[in-house]
SEVEXGU-936715 format. One record per residue (C-alpha): z, x, y; residue in three letters. Coordinates in nm, 3 decimals. Layout:
BEGIN
> up; east; north; code
> Z; X; Y; ALA
...
***
This chain:
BEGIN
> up; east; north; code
> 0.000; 0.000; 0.000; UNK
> -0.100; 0.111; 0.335; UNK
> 0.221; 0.219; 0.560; UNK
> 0.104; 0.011; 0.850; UNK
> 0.229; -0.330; 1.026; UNK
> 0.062; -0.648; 1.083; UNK
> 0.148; -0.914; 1.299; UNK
> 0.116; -1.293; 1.312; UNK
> 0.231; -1.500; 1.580; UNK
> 0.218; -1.871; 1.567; UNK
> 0.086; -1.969; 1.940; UNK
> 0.235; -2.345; 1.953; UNK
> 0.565; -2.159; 1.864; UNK
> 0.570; -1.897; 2.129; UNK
> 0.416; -2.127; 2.385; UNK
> 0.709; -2.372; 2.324; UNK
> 1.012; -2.109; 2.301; UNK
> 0.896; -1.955; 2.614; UNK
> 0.826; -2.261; 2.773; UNK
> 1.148; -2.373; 2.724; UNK
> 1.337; -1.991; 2.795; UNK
> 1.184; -2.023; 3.162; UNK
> 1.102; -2.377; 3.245; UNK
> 1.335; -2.601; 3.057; UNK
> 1.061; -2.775; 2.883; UNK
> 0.797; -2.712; 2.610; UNK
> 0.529; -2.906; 2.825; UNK
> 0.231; -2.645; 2.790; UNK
> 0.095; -2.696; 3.130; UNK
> 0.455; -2.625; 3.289; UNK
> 0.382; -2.183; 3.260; UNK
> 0.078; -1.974; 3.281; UNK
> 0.119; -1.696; 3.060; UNK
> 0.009; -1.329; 3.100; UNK
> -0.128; -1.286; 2.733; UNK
> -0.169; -0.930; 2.808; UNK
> 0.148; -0.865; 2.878; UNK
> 0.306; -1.051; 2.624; UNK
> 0.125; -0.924; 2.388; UNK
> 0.129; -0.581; 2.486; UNK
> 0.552; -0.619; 2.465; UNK
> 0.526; -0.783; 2.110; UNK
> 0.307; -0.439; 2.006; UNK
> 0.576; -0.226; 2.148; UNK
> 0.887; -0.370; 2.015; UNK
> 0.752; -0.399; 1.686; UNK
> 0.648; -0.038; 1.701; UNK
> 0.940; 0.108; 1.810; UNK
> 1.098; -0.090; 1.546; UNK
> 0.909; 0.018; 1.242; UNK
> 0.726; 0.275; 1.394; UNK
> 0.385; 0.185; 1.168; UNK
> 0.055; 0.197; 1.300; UNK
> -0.110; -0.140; 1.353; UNK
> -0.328; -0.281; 1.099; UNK
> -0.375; -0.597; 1.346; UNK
> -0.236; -0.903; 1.525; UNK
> -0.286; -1.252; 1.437; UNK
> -0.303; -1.516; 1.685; UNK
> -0.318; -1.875; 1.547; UNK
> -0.343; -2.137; 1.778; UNK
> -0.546; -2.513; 1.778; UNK
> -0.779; -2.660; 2.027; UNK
> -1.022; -2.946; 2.010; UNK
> -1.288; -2.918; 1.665; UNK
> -1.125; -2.559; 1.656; UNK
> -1.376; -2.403; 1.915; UNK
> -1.280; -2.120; 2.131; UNK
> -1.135; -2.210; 2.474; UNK
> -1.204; -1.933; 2.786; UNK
> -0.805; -1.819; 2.728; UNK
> -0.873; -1.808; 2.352; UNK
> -1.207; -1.603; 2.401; UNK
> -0.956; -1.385; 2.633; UNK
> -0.690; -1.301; 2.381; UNK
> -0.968; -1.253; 2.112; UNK
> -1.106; -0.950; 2.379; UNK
> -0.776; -0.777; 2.359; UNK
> -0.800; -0.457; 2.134; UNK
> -0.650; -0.483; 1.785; UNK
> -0.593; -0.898; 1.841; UNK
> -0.791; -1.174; 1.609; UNK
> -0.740; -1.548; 1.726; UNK
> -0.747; -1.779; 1.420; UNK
> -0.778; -2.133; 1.510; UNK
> -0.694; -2.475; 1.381; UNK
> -0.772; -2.781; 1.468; UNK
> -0.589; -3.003; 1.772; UNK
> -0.471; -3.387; 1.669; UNK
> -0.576; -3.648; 1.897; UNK
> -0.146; -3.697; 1.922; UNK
> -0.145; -3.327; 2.007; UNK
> -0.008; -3.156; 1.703; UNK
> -0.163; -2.860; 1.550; UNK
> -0.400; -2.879; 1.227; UNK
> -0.460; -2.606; 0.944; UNK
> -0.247; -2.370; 1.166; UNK
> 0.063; -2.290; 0.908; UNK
> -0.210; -2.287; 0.627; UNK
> -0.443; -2.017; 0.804; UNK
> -0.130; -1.804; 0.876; UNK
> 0.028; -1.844; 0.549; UNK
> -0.296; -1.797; 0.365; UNK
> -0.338; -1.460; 0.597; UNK
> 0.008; -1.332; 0.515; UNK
> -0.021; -1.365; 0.133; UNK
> -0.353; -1.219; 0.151; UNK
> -0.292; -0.872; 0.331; UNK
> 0.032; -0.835; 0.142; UNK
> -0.198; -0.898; -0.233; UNK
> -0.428; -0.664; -0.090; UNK
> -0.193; -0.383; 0.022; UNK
> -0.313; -0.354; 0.367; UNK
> -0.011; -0.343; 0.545; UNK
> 0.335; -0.288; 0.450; UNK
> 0.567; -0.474; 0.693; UNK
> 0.436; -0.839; 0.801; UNK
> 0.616; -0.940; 1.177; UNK
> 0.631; -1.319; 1.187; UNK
> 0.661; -1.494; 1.533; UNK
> 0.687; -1.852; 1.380; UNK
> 1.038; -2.082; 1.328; UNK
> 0.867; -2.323; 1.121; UNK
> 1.047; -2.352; 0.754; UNK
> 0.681; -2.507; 0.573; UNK
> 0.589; -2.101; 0.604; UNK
> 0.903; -1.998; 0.389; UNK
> 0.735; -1.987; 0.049; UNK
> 0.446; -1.822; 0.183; UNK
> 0.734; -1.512; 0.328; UNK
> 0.879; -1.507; -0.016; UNK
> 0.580; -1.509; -0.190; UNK
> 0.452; -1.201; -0.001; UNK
> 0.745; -1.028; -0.024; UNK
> 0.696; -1.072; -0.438; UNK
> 0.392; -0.891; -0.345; UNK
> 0.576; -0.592; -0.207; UNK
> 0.584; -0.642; 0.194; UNK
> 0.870; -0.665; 0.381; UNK
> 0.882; -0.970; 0.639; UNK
> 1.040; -0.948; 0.951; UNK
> 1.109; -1.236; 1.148; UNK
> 1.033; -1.193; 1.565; UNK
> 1.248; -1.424; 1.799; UNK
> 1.380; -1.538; 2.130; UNK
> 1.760; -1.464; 2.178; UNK
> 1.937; -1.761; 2.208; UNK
> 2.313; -1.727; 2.250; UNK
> 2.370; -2.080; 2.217; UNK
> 2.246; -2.078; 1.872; UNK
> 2.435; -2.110; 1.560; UNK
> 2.139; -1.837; 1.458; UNK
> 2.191; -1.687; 1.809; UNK
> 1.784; -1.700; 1.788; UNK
> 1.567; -2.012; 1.977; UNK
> 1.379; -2.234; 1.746; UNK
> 1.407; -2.112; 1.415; UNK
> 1.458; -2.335; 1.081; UNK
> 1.753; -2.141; 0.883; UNK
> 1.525; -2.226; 0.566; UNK
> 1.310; -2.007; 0.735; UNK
> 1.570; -1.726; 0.852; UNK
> 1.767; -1.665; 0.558; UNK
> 1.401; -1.606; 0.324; UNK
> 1.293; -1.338; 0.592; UNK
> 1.376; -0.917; 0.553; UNK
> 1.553; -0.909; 0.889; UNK
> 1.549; -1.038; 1.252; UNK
> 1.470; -0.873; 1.563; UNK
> 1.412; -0.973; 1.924; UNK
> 1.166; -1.017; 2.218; UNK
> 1.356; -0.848; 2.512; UNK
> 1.404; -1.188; 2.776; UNK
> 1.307; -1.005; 3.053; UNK
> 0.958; -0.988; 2.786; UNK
> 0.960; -1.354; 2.825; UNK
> 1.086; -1.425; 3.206; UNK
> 0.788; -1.178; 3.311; UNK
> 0.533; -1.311; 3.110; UNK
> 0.545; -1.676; 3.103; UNK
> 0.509; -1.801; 3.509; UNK
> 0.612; -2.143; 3.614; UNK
> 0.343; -2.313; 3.790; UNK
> 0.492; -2.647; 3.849; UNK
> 0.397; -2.800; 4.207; UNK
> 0.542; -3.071; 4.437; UNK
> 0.223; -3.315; 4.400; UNK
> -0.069; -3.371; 4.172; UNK
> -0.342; -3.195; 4.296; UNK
> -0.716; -3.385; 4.449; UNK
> -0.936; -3.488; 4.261; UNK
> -1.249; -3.292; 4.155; UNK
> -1.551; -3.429; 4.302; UNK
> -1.805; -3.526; 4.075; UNK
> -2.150; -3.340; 4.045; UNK
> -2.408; -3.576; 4.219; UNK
> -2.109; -3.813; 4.346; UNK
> -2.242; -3.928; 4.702; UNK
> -1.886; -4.049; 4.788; UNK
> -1.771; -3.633; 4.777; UNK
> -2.079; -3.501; 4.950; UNK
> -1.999; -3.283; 5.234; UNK
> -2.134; -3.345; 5.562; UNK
> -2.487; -3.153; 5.568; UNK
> -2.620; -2.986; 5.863; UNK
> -2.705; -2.692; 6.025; UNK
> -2.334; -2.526; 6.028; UNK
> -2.379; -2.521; 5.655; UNK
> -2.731; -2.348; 5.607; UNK
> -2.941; -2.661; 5.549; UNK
> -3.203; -2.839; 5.764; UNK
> -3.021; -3.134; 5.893; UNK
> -3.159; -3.493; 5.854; UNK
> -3.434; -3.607; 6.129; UNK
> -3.257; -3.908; 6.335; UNK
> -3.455; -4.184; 6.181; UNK
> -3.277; -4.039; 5.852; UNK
> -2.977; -4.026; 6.011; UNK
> -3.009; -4.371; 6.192; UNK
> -3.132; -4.523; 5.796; UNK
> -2.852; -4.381; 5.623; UNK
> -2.618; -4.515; 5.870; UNK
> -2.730; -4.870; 5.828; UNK
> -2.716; -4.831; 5.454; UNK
> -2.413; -4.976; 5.275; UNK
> -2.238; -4.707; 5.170; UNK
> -2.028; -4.721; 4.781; UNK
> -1.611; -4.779; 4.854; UNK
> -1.470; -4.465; 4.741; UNK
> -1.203; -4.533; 4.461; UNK
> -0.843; -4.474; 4.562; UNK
> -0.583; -4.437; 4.329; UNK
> -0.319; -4.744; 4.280; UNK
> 0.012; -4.690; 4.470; UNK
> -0.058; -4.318; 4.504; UNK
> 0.047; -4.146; 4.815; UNK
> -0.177; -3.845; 4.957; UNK
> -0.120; -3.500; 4.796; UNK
> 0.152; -3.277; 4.994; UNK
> 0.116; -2.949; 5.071; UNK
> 0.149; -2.747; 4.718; UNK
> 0.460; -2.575; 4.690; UNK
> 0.655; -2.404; 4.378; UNK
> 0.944; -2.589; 4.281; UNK
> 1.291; -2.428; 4.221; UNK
> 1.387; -2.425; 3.829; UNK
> 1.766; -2.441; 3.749; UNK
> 1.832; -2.459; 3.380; UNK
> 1.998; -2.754; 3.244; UNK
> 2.357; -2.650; 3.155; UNK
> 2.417; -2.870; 2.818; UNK
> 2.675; -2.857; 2.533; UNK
> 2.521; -2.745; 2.279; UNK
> 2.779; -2.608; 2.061; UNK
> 2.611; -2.584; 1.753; UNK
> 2.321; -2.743; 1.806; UNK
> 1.984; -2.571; 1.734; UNK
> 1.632; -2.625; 1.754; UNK
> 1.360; -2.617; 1.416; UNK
> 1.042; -2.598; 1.478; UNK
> 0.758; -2.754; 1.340; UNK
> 0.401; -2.775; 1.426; UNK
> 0.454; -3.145; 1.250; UNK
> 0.691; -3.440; 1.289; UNK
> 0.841; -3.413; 0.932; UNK
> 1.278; -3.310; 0.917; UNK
> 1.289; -2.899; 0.965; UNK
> 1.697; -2.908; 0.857; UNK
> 1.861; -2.926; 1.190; UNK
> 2.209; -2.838; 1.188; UNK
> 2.324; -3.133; 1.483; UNK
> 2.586; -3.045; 1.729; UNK
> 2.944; -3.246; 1.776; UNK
> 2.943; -3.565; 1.873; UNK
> 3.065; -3.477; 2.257; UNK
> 2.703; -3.365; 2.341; UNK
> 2.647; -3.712; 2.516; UNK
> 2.289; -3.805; 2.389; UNK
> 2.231; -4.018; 2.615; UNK
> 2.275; -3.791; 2.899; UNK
> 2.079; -3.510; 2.712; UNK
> 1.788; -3.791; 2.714; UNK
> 1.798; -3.897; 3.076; UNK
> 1.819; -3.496; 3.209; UNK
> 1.484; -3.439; 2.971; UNK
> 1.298; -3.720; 3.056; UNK
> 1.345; -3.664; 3.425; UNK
> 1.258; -3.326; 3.379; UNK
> 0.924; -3.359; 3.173; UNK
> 0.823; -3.611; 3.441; UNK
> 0.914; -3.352; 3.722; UNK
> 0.700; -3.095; 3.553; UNK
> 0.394; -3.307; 3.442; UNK
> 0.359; -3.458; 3.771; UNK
> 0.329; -3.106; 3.933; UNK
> 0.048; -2.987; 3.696; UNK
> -0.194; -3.275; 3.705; UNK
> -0.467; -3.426; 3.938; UNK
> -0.467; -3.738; 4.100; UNK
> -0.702; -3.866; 3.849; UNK
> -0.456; -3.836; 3.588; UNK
> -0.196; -3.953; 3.735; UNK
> -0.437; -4.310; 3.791; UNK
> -0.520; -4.265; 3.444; UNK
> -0.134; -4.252; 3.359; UNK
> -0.022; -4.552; 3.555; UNK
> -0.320; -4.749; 3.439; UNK
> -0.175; -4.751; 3.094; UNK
> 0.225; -4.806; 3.179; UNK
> 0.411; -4.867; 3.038; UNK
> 0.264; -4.641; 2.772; UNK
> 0.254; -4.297; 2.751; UNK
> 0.002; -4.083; 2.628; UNK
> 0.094; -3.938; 2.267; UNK
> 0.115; -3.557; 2.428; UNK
> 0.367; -3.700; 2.691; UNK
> 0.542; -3.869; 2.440; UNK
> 0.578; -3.525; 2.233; UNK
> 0.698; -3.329; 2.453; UNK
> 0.965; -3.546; 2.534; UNK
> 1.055; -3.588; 2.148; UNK
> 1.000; -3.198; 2.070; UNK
> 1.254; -3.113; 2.397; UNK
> 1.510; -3.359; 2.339; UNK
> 1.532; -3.204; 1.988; UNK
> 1.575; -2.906; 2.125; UNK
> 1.920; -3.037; 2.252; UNK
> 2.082; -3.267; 2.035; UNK
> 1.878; -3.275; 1.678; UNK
> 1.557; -3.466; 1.569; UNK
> 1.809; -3.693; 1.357; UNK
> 1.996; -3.773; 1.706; UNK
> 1.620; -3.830; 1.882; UNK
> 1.536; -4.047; 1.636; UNK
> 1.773; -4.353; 1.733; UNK
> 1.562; -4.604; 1.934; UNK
> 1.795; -4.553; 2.221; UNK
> 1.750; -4.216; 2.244; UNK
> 1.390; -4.240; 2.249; UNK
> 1.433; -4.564; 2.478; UNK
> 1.627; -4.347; 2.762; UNK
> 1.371; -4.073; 2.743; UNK
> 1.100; -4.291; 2.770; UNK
> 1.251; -4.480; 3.056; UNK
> 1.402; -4.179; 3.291; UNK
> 1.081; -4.014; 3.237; UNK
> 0.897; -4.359; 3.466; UNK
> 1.200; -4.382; 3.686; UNK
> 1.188; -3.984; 3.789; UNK
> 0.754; -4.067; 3.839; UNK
> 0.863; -4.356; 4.050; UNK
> 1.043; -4.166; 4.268; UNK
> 0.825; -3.846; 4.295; UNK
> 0.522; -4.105; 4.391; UNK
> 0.698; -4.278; 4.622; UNK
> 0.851; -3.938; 4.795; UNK
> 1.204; -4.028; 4.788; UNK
> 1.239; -3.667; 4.552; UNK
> 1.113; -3.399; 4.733; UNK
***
């Protein structure tokens, strides 16, 4: 067996552990990452911890039919990286991802290319594929976020999952906090004009380059009726854009602990005690997906979103789930009053964001 390390890092995973290290939510939109640099720290702390050359990292992600997005296509560029994609759900959950990357860890270890597999993943439905590559002869090392909070003292990670791997090491936080930037705003931003859309034109003249119109042009086109151009319902004009200050949400979370799972099936929480006041949890994370979705979407969307109230879009609806488990359990999220109060903070907070009266 070749003395060299490979790496695979489950994408949803890292997107959502960040997300939630620096922003207080898993809501992708809510941080812009610097891929680069992540990636570039993942290659040097699990170099200095083996110190193995690299045989090569894995990135496994999902988008729509599995086709390369312009980030994908960017991380694919990076020396050393392959992106492996599954496919995207129409409810937003990941397709074919755990089966490429536990198909790709059995296979290198059977064919001796590397000797030390690092796994960025919490998910426990990859456990037999760690154990059955370490029959094969590599070691498995798990890669997480430090969570102090943590019965684990790791964020997101199934114990299933933990006690099959060869050991546990960290991404430095300061990895993280550089690397994943919060790009929440006050408002939704305007909406693109359409190509050809006569209502978006800009005014055409001579400032601009072009010939303007002779006046009998100018005199029909004023006389024509011109289309209404669509407002959105009960939307106020964009502010100015402005970052919003993040404070993270200070819960009790004794021994509560988050497992992740690219699906909705039970990952073996272990729950908290019973003073972790659910309800409360709920409210704080439905305000605060509805804080961060509204400053990462256009105007458009936001229509779109109203148009269908009191429903919310299965993504929405997610995120809310997947970050209130975070908190208190998915066997606490799943009472219909949980999922009530999330549901229902997250319209009150976009009531009063539209209508100004949170600033």
């Amino acid at each position: 067996m070749y003395s060299q390390r490979a790496i695979f890092i489950d994408a949803g995973f890292l997107h959502a552990a960040g997300g939630m290290h620096v922003a207080g939510t898993s809501l992708r939109k809510a941080t812009r990452i610097d891929h680069e640099r992540l990636i570039k720290g993942i290659l040097e702390t699990t170099e200095k911890h083996s110190g193995l050359d690299l045989l090569r990292l894995y990135w496994y992600d999902a988008a729509k039919d599995a086709l390369f997005t312009p980030e994908h296509k960017k991380i694919g560029l990076l020396p050393g990286v392959k992106v492996r994609l599954g496919r995207m759900s129409y409810e937003g959950n990941q397709k074919g991802v755990d089966l490429k990357l536990g198909l790709d860890l059995v296979g290198i270890a059977r064919n001796r290319a590397a000797s030390v597999g690092y796994l960025l993943s919490g998910d426990d439905d990859l456990a037999e594929a760690v154990e059955e590559a370490q029959d094969l002869g590599m070691k498995v090392v798990l890669v997480c976020l430090e969570d102090a909070s943590s019965r684990l003292g790791v964020r997101s990670v199934a114990e299933n999952l933990a006690l099959r791997v060869d050991s546990i090491i960290n991404i430095p936080n300061s990895l993280i906090e550089t690397s994943f930037l919060r790009q929440v705003l006050e408002s939704p931003g305007s909406v693109e004009p359409l190509p050809g859309d006569p209502t978006q034109a800009s005014p055409v003249g001579p400032a601009s380059g072009t010939p303007a119109a002779s006046s009998s042009s100018a005199d029909a086109l004023a006389c024509a009726p011109q289309p209404a151009r669509p407002t959105p319902l009960n939307i106020k004009p964009a502010r100015p854009k402005k970052p919003l200050e993040y404070t993270p949400p200070q819960f009790a979370v004794s021994e509560s602990t988050l497992v992740y799972s690219s699906t909705h099936h039970s990952s073996g929480l272990v729950l908290g005690s019973e003073e972790d006041a659910p309800l409360s949890v709920a409210t704080e994370v439905g305000a605060r997906v509805a804080t961060h979705w509204y400053g990462t979407v256009t105007q458009q969307e936001l229509s779109d979103l109203l148009v269908d109230r009191p429903l919310l879009p299965a993504d929405i609806d997610r995120v809310l789930l997947k970050d209130c488990a975070q908190i208190i359990g998915e066997y606490k999220t799943d009472y219909r009053s949980i999922r009530h109060e999330l549901r229902r903070a997250f319209w009150a907070e976009l009531e009063e964001l539209i209508s100004g009266k949170r600033v």
